[in-house]
C-alpha positions as CSV (number, residue, x, y, z in Angstrom):
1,X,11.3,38.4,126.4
2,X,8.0,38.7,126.8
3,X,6.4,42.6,128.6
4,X,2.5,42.9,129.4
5,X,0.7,45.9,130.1
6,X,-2.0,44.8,133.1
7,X,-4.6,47.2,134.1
8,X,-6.6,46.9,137.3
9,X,-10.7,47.3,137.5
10,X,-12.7,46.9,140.3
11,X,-10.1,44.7,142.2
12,X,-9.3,42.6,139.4
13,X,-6.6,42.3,137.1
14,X,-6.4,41.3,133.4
15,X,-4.2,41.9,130.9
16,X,-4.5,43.9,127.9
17,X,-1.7,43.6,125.8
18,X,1.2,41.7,125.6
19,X,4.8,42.3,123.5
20,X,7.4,40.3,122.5
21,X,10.4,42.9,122.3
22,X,8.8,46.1,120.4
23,X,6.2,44.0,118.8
24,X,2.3,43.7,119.9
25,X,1.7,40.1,119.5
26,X,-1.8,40.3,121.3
27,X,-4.1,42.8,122.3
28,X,-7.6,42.4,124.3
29,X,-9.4,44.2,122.6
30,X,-8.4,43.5,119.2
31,X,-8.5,39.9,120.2
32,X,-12.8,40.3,119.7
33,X,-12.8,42.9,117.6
34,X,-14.4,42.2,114.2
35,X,-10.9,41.1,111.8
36,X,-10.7,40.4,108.3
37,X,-7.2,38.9,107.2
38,X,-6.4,38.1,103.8
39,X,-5.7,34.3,103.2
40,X,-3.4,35.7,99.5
41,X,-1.9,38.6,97.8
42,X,-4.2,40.9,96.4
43,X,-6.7,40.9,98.9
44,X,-8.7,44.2,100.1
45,X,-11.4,45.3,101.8
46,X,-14.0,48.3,101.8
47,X,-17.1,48.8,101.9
48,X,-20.5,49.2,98.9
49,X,-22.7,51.1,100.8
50,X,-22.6,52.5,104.7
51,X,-25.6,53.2,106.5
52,X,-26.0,56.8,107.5
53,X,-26.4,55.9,111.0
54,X,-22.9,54.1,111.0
55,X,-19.9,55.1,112.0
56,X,-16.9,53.2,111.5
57,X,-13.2,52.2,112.0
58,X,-10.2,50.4,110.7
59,X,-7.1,50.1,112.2
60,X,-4.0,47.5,111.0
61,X,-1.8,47.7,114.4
62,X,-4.9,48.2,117.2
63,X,-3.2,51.5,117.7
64,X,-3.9,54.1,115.2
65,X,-8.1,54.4,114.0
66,X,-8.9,56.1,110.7
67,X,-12.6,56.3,109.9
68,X,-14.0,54.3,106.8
69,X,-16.1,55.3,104.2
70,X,-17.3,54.2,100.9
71,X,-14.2,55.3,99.3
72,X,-12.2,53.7,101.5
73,X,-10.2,50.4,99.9
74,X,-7.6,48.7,102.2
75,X,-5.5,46.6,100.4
76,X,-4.0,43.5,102.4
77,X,-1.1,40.8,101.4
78,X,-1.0,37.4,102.1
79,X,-1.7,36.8,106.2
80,X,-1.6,40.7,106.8
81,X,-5.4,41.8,108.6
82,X,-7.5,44.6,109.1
83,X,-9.6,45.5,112.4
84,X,-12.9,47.1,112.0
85,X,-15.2,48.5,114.9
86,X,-17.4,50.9,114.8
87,X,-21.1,52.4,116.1
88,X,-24.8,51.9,115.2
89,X,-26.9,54.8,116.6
90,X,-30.1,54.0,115.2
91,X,-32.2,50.8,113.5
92,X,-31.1,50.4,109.7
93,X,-34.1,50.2,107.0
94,X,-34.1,47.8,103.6
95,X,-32.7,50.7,102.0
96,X,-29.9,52.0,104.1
97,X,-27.7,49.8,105.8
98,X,-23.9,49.1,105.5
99,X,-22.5,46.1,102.8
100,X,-18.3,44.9,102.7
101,X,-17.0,44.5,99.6
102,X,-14.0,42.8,99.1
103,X,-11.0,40.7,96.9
104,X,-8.7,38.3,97.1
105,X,-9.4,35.8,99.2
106,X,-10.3,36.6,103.2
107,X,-11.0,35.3,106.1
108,X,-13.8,36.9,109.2
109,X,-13.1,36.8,112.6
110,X,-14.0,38.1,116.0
111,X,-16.9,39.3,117.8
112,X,-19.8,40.9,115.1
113,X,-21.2,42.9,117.6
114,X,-18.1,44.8,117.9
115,X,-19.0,46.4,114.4
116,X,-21.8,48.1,116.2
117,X,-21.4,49.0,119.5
118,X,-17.2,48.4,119.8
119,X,-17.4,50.2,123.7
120,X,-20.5,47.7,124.6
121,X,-20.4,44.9,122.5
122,X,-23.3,43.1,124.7
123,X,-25.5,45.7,124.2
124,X,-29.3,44.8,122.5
125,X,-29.4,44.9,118.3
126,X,-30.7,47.0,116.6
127,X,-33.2,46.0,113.8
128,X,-31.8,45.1,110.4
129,X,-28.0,45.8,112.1
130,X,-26.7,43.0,109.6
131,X,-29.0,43.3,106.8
132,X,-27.0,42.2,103.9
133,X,-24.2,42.9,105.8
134,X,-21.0,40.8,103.5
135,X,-24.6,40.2,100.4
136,X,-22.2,39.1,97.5
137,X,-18.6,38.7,98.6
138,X,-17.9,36.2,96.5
139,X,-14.1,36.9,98.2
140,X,-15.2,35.7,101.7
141,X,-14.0,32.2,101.9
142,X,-14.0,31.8,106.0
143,X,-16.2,32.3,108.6
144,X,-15.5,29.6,111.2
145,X,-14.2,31.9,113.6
146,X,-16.8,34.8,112.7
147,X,-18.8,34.7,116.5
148,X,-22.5,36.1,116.8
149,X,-23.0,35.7,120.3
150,X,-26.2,37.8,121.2
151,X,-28.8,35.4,122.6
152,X,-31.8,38.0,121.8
153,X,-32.2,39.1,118.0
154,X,-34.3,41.4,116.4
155,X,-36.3,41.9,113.3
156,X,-34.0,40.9,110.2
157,X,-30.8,41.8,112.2
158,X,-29.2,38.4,110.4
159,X,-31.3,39.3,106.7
160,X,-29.0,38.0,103.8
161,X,-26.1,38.5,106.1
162,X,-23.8,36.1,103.9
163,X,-26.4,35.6,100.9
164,X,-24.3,35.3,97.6
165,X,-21.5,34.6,99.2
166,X,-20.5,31.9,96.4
167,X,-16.9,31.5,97.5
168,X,-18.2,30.7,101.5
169,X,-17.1,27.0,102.7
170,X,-17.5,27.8,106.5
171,X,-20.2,29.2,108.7
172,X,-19.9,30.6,112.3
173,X,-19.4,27.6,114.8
174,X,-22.4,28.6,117.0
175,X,-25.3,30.5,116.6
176,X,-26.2,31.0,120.1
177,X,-29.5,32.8,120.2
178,X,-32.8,31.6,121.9
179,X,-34.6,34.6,121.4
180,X,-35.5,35.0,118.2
181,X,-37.5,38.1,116.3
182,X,-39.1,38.3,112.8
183,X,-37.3,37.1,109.9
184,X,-34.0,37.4,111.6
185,X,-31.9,34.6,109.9
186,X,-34.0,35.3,106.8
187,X,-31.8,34.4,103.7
188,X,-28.7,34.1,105.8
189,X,-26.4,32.0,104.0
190,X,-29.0,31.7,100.9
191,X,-26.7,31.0,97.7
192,X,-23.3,29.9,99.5
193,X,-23.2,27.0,97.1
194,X,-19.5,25.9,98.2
195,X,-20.9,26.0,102.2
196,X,-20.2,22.4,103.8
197,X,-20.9,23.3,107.4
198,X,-23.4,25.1,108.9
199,X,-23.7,25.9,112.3
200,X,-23.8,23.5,114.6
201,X,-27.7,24.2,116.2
202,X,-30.4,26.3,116.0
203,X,-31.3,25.9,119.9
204,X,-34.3,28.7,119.7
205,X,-37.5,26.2,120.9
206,X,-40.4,29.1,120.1
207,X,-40.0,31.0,116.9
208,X,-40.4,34.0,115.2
209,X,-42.4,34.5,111.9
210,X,-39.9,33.8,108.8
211,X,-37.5,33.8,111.4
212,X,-35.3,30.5,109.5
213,X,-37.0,31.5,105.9
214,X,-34.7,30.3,103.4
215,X,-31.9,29.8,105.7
216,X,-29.6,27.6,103.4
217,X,-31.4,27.9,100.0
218,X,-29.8,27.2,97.0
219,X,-26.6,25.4,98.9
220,X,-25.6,22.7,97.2
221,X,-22.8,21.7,99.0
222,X,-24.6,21.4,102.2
223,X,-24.5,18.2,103.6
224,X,-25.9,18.7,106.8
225,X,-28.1,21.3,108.5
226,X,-28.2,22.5,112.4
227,X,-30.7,20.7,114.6
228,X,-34.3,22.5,115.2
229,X,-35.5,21.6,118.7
230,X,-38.3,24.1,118.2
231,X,-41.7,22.9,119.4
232,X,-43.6,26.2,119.1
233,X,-43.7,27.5,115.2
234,X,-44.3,30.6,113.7
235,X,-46.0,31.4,110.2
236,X,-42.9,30.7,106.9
237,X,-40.6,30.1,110.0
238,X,-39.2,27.1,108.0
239,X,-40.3,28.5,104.5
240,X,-38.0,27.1,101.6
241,X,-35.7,26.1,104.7
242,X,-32.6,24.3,102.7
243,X,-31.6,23.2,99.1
244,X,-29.4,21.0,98.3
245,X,-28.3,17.8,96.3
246,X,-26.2,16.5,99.4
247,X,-28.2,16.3,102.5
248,X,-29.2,13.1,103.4
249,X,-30.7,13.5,106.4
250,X,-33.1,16.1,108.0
251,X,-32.8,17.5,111.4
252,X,-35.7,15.9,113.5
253,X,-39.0,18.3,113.4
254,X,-39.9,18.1,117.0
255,X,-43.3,20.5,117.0
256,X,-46.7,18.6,117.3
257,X,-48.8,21.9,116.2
258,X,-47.6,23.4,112.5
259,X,-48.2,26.3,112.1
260,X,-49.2,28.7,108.3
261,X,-46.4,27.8,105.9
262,X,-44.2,26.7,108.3
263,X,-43.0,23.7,105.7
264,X,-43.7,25.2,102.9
265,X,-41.1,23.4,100.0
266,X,-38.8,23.1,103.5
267,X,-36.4,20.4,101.7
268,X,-37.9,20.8,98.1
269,X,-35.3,20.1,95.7
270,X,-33.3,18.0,98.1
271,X,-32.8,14.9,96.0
272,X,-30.6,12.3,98.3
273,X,-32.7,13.1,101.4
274,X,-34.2,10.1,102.5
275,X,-34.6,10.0,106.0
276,X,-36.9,12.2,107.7
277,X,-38.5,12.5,111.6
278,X,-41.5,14.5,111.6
279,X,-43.6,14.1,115.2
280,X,-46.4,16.4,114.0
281,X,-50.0,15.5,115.2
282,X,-52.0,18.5,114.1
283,X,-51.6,19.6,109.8
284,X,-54.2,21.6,109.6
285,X,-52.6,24.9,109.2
286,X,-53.2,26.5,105.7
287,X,-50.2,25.6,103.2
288,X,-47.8,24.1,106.2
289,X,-46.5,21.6,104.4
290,X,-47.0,22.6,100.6
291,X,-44.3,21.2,98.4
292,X,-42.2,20.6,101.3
293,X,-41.0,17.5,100.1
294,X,-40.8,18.0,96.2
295,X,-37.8,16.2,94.5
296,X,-36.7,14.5,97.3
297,X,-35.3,10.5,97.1
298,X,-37.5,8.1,95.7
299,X,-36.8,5.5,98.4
300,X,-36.2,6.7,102.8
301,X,-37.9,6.3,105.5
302,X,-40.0,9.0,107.2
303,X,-40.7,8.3,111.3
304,X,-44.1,10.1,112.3
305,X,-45.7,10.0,115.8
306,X,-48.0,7.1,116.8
307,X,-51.1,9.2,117.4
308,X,-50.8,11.1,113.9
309,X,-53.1,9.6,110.9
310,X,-53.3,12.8,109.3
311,X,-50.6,12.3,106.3
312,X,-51.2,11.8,103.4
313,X,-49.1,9.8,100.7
314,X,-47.8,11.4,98.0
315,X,-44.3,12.7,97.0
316,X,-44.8,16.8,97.3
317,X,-47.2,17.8,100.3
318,X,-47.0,14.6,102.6
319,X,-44.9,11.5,103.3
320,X,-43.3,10.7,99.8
321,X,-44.2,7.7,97.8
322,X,-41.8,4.7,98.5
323,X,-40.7,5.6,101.5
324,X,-41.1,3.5,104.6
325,X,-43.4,4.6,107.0
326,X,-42.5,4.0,111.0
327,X,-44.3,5.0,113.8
328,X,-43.2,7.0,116.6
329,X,-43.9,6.4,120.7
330,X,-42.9,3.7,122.7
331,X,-39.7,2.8,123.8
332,X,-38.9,0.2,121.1
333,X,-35.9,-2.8,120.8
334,X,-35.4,-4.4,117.6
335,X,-33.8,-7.6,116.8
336,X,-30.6,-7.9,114.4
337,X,-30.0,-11.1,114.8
338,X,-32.2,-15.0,115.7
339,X,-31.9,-16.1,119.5
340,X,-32.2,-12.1,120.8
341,X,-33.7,-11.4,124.0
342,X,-34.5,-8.4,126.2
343,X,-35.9,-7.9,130.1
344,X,-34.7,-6.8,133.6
345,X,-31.7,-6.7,135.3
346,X,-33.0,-4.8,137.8
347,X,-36.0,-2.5,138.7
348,X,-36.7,0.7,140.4
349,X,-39.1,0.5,143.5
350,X,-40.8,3.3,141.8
351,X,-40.8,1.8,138.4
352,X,-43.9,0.3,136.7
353,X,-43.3,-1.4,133.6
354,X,-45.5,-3.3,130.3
355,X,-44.3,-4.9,127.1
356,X,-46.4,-6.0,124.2
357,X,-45.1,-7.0,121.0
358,X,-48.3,-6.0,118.7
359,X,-48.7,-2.6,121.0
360,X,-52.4,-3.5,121.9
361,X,-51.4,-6.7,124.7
362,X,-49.6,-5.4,127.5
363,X,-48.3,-7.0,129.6
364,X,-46.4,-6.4,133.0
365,X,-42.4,-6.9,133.2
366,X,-40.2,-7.8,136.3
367,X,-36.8,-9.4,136.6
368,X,-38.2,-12.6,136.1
369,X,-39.8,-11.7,132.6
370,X,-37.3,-12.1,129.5
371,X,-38.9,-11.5,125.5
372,X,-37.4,-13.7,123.2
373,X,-37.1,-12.4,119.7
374,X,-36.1,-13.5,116.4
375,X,-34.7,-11.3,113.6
376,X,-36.9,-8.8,112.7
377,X,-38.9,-9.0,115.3
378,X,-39.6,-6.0,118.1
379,X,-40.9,-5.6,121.7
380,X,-42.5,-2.4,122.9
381,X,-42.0,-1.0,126.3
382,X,-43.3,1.8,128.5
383,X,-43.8,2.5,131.7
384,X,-44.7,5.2,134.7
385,X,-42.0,6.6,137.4
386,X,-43.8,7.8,140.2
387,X,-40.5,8.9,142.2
388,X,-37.0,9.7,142.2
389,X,-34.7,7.1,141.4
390,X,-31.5,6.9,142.9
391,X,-27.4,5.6,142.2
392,X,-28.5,2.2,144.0
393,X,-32.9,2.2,143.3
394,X,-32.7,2.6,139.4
395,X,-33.9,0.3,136.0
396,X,-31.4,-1.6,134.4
397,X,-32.2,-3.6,130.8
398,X,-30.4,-6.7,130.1
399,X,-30.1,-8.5,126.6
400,X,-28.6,-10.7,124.7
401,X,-28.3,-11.3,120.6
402,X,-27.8,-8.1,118.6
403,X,-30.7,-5.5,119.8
404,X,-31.3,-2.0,118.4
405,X,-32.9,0.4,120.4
406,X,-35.5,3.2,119.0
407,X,-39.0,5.1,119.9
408,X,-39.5,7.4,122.8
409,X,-37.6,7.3,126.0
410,X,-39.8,9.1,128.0
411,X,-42.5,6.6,127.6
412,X,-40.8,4.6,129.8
413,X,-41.2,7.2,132.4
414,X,-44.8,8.4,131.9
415,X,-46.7,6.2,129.1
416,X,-49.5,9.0,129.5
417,X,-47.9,12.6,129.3
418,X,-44.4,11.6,127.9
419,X,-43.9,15.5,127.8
420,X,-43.4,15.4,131.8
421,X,-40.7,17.0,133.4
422,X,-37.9,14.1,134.1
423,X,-36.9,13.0,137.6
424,X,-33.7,12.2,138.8
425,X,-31.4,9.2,137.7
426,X,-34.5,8.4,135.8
427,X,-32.0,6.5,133.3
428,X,-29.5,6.0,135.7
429,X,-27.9,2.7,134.5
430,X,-30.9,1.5,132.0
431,X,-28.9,0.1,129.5
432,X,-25.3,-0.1,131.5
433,X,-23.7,-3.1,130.3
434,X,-26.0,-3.9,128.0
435,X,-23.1,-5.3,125.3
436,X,-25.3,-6.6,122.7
437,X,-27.4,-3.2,122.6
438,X,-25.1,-2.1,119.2
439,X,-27.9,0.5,117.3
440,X,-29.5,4.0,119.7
441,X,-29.6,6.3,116.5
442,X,-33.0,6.1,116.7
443,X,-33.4,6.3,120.3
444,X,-35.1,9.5,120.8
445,X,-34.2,11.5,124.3
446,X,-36.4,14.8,123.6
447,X,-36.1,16.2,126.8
448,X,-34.6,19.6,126.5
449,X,-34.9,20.0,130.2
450,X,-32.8,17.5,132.2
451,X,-32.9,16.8,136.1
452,X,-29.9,15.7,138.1
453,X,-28.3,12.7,137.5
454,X,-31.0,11.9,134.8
455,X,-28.7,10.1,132.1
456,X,-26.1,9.3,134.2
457,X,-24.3,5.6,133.2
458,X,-27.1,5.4,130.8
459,X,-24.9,3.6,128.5
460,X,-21.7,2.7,130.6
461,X,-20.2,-0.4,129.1
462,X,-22.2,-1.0,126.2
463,X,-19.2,-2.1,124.3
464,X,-20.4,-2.8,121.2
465,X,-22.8,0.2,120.6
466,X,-22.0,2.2,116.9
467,X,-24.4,4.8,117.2
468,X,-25.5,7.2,119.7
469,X,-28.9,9.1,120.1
470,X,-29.3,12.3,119.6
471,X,-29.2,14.9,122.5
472,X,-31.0,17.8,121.9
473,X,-31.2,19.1,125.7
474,X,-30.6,22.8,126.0
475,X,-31.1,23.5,129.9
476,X,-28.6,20.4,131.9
477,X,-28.6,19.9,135.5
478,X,-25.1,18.5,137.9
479,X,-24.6,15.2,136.7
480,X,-27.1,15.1,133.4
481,X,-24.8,13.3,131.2
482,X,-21.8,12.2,133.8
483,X,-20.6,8.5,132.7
484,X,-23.3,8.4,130.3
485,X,-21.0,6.5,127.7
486,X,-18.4,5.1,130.1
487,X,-16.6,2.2,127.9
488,X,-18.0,2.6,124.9
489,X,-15.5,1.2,122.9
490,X,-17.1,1.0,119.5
491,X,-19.1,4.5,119.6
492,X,-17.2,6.5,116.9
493,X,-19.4,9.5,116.3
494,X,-20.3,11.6,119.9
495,X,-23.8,13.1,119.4
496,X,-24.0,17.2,119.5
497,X,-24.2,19.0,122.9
498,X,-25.9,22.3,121.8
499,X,-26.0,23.5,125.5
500,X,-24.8,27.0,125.7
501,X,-25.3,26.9,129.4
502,X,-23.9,24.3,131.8
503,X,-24.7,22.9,135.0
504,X,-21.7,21.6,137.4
505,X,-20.3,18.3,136.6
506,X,-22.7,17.8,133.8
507,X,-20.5,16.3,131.1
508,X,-17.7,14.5,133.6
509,X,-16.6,11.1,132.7
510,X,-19.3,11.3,129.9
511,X,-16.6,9.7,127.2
512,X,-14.4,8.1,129.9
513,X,-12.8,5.7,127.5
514,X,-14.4,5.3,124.3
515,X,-11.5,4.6,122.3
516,X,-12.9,4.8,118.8
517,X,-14.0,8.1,119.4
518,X,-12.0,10.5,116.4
519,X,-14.4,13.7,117.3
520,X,-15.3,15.6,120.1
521,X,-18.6,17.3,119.8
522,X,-18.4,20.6,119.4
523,X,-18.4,22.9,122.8
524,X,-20.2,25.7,122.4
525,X,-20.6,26.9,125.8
526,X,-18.6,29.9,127.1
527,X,-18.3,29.7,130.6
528,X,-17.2,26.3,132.2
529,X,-18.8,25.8,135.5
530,X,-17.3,23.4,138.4
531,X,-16.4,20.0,136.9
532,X,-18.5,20.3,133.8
533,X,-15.4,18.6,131.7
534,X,-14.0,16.5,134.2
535,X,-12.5,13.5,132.9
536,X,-14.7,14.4,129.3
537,X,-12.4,12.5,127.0
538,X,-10.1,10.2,129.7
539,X,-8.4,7.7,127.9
540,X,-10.4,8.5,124.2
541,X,-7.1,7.3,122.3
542,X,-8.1,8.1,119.1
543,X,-9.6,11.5,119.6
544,X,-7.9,13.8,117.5
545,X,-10.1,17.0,117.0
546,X,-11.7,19.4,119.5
547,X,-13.6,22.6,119.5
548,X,-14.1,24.2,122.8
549,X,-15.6,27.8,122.7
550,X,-15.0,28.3,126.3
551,X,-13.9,32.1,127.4
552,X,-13.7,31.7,131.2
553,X,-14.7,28.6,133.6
554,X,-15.4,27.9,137.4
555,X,-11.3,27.1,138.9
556,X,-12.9,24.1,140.9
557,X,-11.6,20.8,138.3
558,X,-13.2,21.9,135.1
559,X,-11.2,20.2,132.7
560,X,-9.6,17.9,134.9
561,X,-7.9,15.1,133.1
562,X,-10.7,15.5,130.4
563,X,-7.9,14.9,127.5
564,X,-5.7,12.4,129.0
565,X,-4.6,9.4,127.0
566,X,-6.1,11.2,124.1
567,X,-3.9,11.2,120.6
568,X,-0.3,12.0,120.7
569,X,-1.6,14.9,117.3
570,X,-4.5,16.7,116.5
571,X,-6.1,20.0,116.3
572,X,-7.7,21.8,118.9
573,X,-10.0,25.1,118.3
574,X,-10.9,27.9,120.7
575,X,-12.5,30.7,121.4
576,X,-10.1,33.8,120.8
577,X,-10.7,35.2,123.8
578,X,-10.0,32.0,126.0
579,X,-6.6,32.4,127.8
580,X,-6.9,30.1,130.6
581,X,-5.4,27.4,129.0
582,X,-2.8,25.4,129.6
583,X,-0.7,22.4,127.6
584,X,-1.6,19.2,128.7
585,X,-3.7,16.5,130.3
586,X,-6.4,19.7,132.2
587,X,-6.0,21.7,129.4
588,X,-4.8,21.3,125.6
589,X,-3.3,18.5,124.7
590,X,0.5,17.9,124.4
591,X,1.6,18.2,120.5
592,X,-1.6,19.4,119.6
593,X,-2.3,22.5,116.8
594,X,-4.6,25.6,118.6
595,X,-6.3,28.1,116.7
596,X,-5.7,30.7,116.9
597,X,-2.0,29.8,118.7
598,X,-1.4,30.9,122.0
599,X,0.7,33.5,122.8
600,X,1.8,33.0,126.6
C-alpha cells in the first residue's frame, strides 16, 4: 500500500514524500539533493579539505542531518547512499575551498547546486564554488546523472571540478549554461583518461577568457567532444582544449574572428583526428592557433570558409600537410554516381535562384532548368528570399542518381549576408522527396536562431538519406523542426538538439517514421511546452534508447504518441525530478527500463 504526505503552497499541491508501508521509498527533496551511492562494498565518502565558508550535511534516510567535517568518513555497502547538502556564505579562494575524498567505487547524483545553497538551489554561484570540488577521486566512476543546471557561471566555479578523476567513464548529460565567466570550465574533467562521453553541448555562443581551457586534456578515451556553437571568442578560451588518441572528429569552429590564444595546441596530440571545420576569416590574433594542430592524422580533410586565404599549410599552426582542403559557402550537391541530376520541383514566388558549376558562371534556375552531373562532379547554388514562404509558396529540389548535399544553407536564402535572420518555411519542403539525396553530413544549417515553420518537411521522404546535418540551433520557434525527417527510412543516427528552451510544437512529427533510427538524441530541455514532442518518434521501430531531461511540461499534447510503434525493449533515462510520466505510447514506453525507476 502505498501513503503520501502532500503539502499545499500557494494553491497548489505536490507531493513530498511517499511510503510504501513504514518505508520512504521517495522523497522531494532528497530526490535533487546532491547523492553519492556506492556501486560495491567498501565504499566511503568524506571529505580532504572544507572551505571555511562551508557548512555542510549528510544524512542516509532524508530524515536525520549530522554536519560533516574533515574527520568525517561515511562508510557505504554495495547500493546503500549518502545525501549531502549544505551552504556557501561567501566566494571560495585557490586556497580554501571544499574537496570529496572517497573509496570504493561511487556513483554522483542530483542537483550540485544543492551542495551550496540546499534552501535556494537556483540562487547565483559564487566564485570558485566547485574549484576542485571531487580533484583526484580516482573512486568516482559515474556522473551521468550528476546535473549542473545554472545557466549563469562565474569565475572558476567549474575549476578542476572532476580533474584526476582517473576512474571517471561518464560526464553530466547537459551542461546547460549560456552565460559563461572567466575560466569557469577551466581543467574540468582534465586527466579522466577512462572518460568516453562528455557532455552533450557546450551551447554558450560568446565566451569568457579561459573559460573551456583545457576542458578534456589528457583524455584518452575521449572519443567525442560537445559541440561549440560559439561565434564570439575570448583570449585561451579554447587553450589546450582536448587530448586524446580517439577523437576523430572535431566539433565545427563556427567563429569568423579568433581571438589571443584561442587555439592554442586546441587538438595537439590528437592523432586519429582527421576531419576538421574551421570557418575562420580573420587569424590575425597573436598565437590563436599556435600548435593547435600538432600530432594530428597525417591524412583528413579540413573545410575552411570560401572567403578565407589566410592559412597556411603546415602540420602545427595551420591546415596540416596531406590533408584535403574544401572550401566552405554555397549551397553545394555532389554526385555519387554517372547520370545524376539536380533542379526544381518547384519554386517560391519570393525565391531567386543561380547555379554555376565553376562558382564564377551563374546562371539563373527555374523548374525548367535541370544540371546533369557525372560522378564527381558538383553544382553550386545560392540564392536571395525576399519574403515569407509559406506550406503551399515554398522551394522544392528534385534529383535523381545518388546526390550528396554540403556547403551553406543559408546561401540559398541570402547569397550576400548569409548571417540574416531566417524567414518562415524558408526550407519548407526543399528537399521533400528528394529519394536519391543519400549524404547531408555536410550540409551546414548554422542558424542558431530559427523562425516558424523554417525546417519544416525539409527532408520528408527522403528515403534513402544515411546521414543528417548537424543542428546546432539553440533558440527554436512553433514548428522549427516539425516533419523535418518524416519517412526517413535509412537515417540511423538523429543529429543533437542542444535546445534547452523550446518553442510549441517544435519537434512534432520530426522522426515520424524513420525506422532505422536506434537513438534518440538526447533531450535536454526541462520544461516541455505545448506539442513540442508530439508524435517525435511515431512508428521509429527500432528505437531503443532515450534520454529526456524533462521536469515539468505544458498539459496540451506534449508527448502525444511521440513513442508509439517504437521497440517492444529499451532503456529510457530521466530527469530525477520528472514525475509526470506515464507507461506507454504519451509517455514511456511499454517494457521499457527508467532510470532512476519510478515509484508511483
Amino acid at each position: 500500500m502505498w501513503i503520501a504526505e502532500k503539502i499545499y503552497y500557494q494553491g497548489s499541491s505536490a507531493f513530498t514524500r511517499a511510503y510504501q508501508g513504514d518505508e520512504l521509498v521517495w522523497d522531494l527533496l532528497l530526490s535533487n539533493t546532491l547523492k553519492f551511492t556506492a556501486k560495491a562494498n567498501n565504499s566511503s565518502v568524506g571529505l580532504t579539505k572544507k572551505s571555511t565558508y562551508h557548512t555542510l550535511q549528510y544524512s542516509t534516510n532524508g530524515s536525520t542531518w549530522t554536519n560533516m567535517t574533515t574527520t568525517t568518513t561515511i562508510n557505504l555497502s554495495s547500493g546503500n547512499s549518502v545525501y549531502i547538502r549544505g551552504t556557501l556564505s561567501s566566494n571560495n579562494t585557490t586556497t580554501n575551498y571544499t574537496n570529496f575524498k572517497m573509496t570504493g567505487n561511487i556513483k554522483a547524483s542530483g542537483n550540485i547546486n544543492y551542495l551550496w545553497n540546499y534552501n535556494n538551489p537556483d540562487a547565483a554561484l559564487k566564485n570558485y564554488c566547485g574549484y576542485f570540488m571531487f580533484y583526484q577521486c580516482t573512486s568516482l566512476t559515474d556522473a551521468s546523472e550528476l546535473t549542473l543546471p545554472s545557466t549563469s557561471l562565474t569565475d572558476y566555479c567549474y575549476y578542476g571540478m572532476f580533474a584526476g578523476c582517473r576512474t571517471l567513464t561518464t560526464a553530466p548529460t547537459t551542461l546547460p549554461a549560456t552565460v559563461l565567466a572567466n575560466s569557469c570550465y577551466w581543467n574540468m574533467f582534465s586527466g579522466c583518461i577512462l572518460l568516453t562521453k562528455a557532455p552533450s553541448a557546450l551551447p554558450a555562443t560568446t565566451l569568457k577568457d579561459s573559460c573551456y581551457r583545457s576542458m578534456f586534456q589528457n583524455c584518452s578515451g575521449l572519443t567525442e567532444v560537445p559541440e561549440l556553437p560559439a561565434t564570439t571568442l575570448a583570449t585561451a578560451c579554447y587553450q589546450q582544449y582536448a587530448q586524446s588518441t580517439a577523437i576523430q572528429m572535431a566539433p565545427e569552429l563556427p567563429a569568423t574572428t579568433l581571438a589571443t590564444e584561442c587555439y592554442y595546441r586546441m587538438f595537439s596530440g590528437c592523432t586519429n583526428l582527421n576531419y576538421i571545420k574551421c570557418l575562420a576569416t580573420n587569424i590575425s590574433a597573436s598565437n590563436c592557433t599556435t600548435n593547435w594542430v600538432s600530432n594530428v592524422a597525417s591524412s583528413g580533410t579540413f573545410v575552411k570558409a570560401s572567403s578565407m586565404t589566410g592559412w597556411t599549410i603546415d602540420s602545427v599552426n595551420g591546415i596540416p600537410i596531406g590533408w584535403t582542403l574544401i572550401d566552405n559557402n554555397y549551397l553545394k550537391f555532389t554526385a555519387k554516381a554517372n547520370n545524376s541530376s539536380v533542379g526544381l520541383a518547384a519554386k517560391s514566388t519570393g525565391q531567386t535562384i543561380e547555379y554555376s558549376t565553376d562558382r564564377d558562371n551563374w546562371t539563373n534556375m527555374t523548374t525548367a532548368t535541370t544540371v546533369n552531373l557525372s560522378n564527381g562532379h558538383s553544382v553550386y547554388i545560392r540564392g536571395t528570399l525576399s519574403s515569407n514562404n509559406n506550406y503551399s509558396n515554398y522551394t522544392n529540389f528534385k534529383m535523381s542518381g545518388n546526390i550528396k548535399a554540403s556547403g551553406n544553407i543559408n546561401y540559398l536564402w541570402n547569397k550576400n549576408n548569409p548571417d540574416n535572420a531566417l524567414r518562415w518555411y524558408c526550407g519548407c519542403k526543399l528537399f521533400a522527396n528528394c529519394t536519391s539525396l543519400t549524404d547531408a553530413s555536410e550540409l551546414q544549417l548554422p542558424a542558431t536562431t530559427l523562425a516558424s515553420d523554417c525546417y519544416s518537411s525539409m527532408f520528408s521522404g527522403c528515403t534513402n538519406l544515411t546521414t543528417a546535418p548537424k543542428l546546432p540551433a539553440t533558440t527554436l520557434a512553433y514548428g522549427c523542426y516539425g516533419y523535418m525527417f518524416r519517412g526517413c527510412t535509412s537515417l540511423t543516427t538523429a543529429p543533437k538538439l542542444p535546445a534547452t528552451t523550446l518553442a510549441s510544437s517544435c519537434y512534432y512529427y520530426m522522426f515520424y517514421k524513420c525506422t532505422s533510427l536506434t537513438t534518440a538524441p538526447t533531450l535536454p530541455a526541462e520544461y516541455i511546452p505545448s506539442s513540442a514532442y508530439q508524435d517525435m518518434f511515431y512508428h521509429c521501430s527500432s528505437l531503443n534508447y532515450i534520454d529526456c531531461r524533462a521536469k515539468d511540461h505544458y498539459d496540451y499534447m506534449v508527448t502525444s504518441s511521440w513513442v508509439s510503434g517504437v521497440a517492444a525493449t529499451g532503456n529510457f533515462y530521466r530527469a530525477s525530478e520528472s514525475w509526470f510520466w506515464e507507461i506507454g505510447s504519451d509517455g514511456i514506453p511499454s517494457g521499457w527500463t527508467v532510470f532512476p525507476p519510478l515509484h508511483y
